[in-house]
C-alpha positions in Angstrom: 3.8 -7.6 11.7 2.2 -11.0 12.8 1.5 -13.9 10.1 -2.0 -13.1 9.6 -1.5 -9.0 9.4 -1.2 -7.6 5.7 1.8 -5.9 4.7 2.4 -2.4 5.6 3.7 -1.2 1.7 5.6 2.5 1.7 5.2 4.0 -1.7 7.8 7.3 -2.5 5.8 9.6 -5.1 9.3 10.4 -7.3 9.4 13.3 -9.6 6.8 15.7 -8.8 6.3 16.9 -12.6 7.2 12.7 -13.8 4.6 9.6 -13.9 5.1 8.1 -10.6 1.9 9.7 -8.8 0.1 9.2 -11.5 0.9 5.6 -11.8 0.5 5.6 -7.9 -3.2 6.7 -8.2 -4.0 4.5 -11.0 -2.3 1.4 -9.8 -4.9 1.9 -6.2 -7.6 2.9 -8.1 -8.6 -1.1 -8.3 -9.3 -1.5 -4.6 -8.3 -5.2 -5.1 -4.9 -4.7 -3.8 -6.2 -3.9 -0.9 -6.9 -7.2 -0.2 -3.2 -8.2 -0.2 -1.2 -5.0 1.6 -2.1 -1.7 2.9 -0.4 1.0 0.8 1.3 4.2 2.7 1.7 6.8 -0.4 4.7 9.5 0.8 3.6 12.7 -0.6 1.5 15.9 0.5 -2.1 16.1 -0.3 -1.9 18.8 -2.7 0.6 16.7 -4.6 -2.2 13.7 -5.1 -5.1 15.8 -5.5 -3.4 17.3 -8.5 -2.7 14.8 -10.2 -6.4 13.2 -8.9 -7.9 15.9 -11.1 -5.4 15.5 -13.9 -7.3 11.9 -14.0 -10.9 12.2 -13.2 -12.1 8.9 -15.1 -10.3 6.7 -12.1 -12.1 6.3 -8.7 -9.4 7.1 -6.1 -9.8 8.2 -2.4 -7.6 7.7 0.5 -6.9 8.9 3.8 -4.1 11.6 5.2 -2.4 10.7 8.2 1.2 11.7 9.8 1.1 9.0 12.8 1.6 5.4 11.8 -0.6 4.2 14.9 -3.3 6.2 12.6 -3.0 3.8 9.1 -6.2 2.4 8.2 -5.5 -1.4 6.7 -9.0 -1.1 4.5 -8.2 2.3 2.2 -5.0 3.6 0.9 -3.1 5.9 3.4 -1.5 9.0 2.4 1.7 9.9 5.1 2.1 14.0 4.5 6.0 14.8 4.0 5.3 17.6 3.4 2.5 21.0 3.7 4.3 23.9 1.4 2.3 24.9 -2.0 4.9 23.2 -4.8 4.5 24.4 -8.2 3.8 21.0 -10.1 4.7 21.0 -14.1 4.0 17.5 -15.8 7.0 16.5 -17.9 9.3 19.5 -16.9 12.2 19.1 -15.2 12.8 20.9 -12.1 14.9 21.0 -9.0 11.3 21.7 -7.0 10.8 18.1 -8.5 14.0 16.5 -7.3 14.2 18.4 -4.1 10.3 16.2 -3.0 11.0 13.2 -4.7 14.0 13.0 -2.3 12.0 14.1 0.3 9.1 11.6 -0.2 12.4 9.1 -0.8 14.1 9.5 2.7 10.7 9.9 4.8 9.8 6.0 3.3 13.1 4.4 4.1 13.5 6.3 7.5 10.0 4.7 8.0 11.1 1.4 6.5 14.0 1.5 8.8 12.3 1.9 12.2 9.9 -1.3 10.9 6.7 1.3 10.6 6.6 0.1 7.2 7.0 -3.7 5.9 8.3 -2.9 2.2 8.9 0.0 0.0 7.7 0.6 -3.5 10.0 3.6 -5.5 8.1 5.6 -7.7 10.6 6.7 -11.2 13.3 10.0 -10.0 15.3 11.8 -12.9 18.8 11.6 -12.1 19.9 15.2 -13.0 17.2 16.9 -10.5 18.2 14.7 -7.5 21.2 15.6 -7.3 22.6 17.6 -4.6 25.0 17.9 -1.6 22.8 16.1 0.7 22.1 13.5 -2.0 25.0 12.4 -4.5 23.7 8.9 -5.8 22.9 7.5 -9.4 19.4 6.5 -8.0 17.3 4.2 -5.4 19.9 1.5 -5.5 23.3 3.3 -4.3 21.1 5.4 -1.8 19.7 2.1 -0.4 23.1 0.5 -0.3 24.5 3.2 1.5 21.5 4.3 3.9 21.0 0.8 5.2 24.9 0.0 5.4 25.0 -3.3 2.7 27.4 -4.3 0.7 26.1 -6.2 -1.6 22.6 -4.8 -3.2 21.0 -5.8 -6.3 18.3 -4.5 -8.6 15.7 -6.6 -10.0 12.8 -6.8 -12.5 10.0 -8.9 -11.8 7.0 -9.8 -13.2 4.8 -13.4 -12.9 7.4 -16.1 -12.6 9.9 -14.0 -14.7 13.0 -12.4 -12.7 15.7 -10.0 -14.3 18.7 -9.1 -11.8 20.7 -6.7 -13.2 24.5 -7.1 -13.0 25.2 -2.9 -13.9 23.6 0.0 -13.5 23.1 3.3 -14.5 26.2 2.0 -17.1 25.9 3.0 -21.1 25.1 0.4 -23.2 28.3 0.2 -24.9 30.3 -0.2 -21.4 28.4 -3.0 -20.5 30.6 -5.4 -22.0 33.6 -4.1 -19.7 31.5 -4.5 -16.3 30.6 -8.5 -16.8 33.0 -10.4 -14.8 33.1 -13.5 -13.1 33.3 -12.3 -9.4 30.1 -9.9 -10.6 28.5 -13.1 -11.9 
């Protein structure tokens, strides 16, 4: 990326039948941000258009693409992970759901990885539908840590000048207590 180049920005969709492409279209809907990055959605078209219909009222187009020499800096950019017909079922948990989520989830960070992308953007995953023998984490954060090889990762809340780092995760409340040390501090 040179100085003056916007920023590449990976989005993964998350749960099929959950908000994130719904938030996803909405958020590009105001063709302002792409003034500031060049958004790469990881999904399949019949994923988006779905939920483009589900939402008629918003103004959202974009372009499909599966070669990152291809990405168009001026319009949102849609990189297909995938072609199958996937039964989509708003607010129903599914394992079809978890199974593209993950699939949207390791086609950004491979891409991320190999510097085709800048940054990545995670859309919301359920953890029970995730799950599976070729993916045993809590969520983003322990997949992250372990795909890119870190010791030390943290996950933060931002918003303005406000910043939240989070010192435990995926923790129930009343354990929280137990997981404050000073070494975590």
């Amino acid at each position: 990326m040179t100085p003056t180049a916007k920023p590449v920005i990976g989005i993964s969709c998350g749960d099929l039948n959950g908000i994130g492409i719904e938030i996803i279209i909405k958020t590009f809907s105001d063709h302002r941000i792409l003034d500031h990055c060049t958004p790469v959605i990881f999904a399949s078209n019949k994923a988006i258009n779905f939920y483009k219909k589900a939402i008629p009222e918003v103004s959202f187009s974009y372009q499909s693409t599966n070669d990152f020499t291809r990405i168009n800096t001026k319009q949102v950019n849609l990189f297909t992970c995938w072609e199958e017909e996937v039964n989509i079922n708003p607010g129903q948990l599914s394992n079809e759901g978890g199974k593209y989520a993950i699939l949207s989830l390791q086609t950004a960070v491979a891409a991320l990885k190999q510097k085709q992308i800048d940054g990545l953007v995670t859309a919301p995953i359920h953890k029970k539908n995730i799950q599976s023998t070729d993916f045993n984490f809590t969520g983003h954060t322990p997949f992250l840590k372990e795909f890119f090889g870190v010791n030390d990762v943290v996950m933060m809340l931002c918003a303005n000048n406000f910043r939240v780092a989070l010192v435990t995760e995926h923790v129930p409340v009343k354990e929280i207590a137990q997981h404050i040390t000073k070494e975590k501090y």
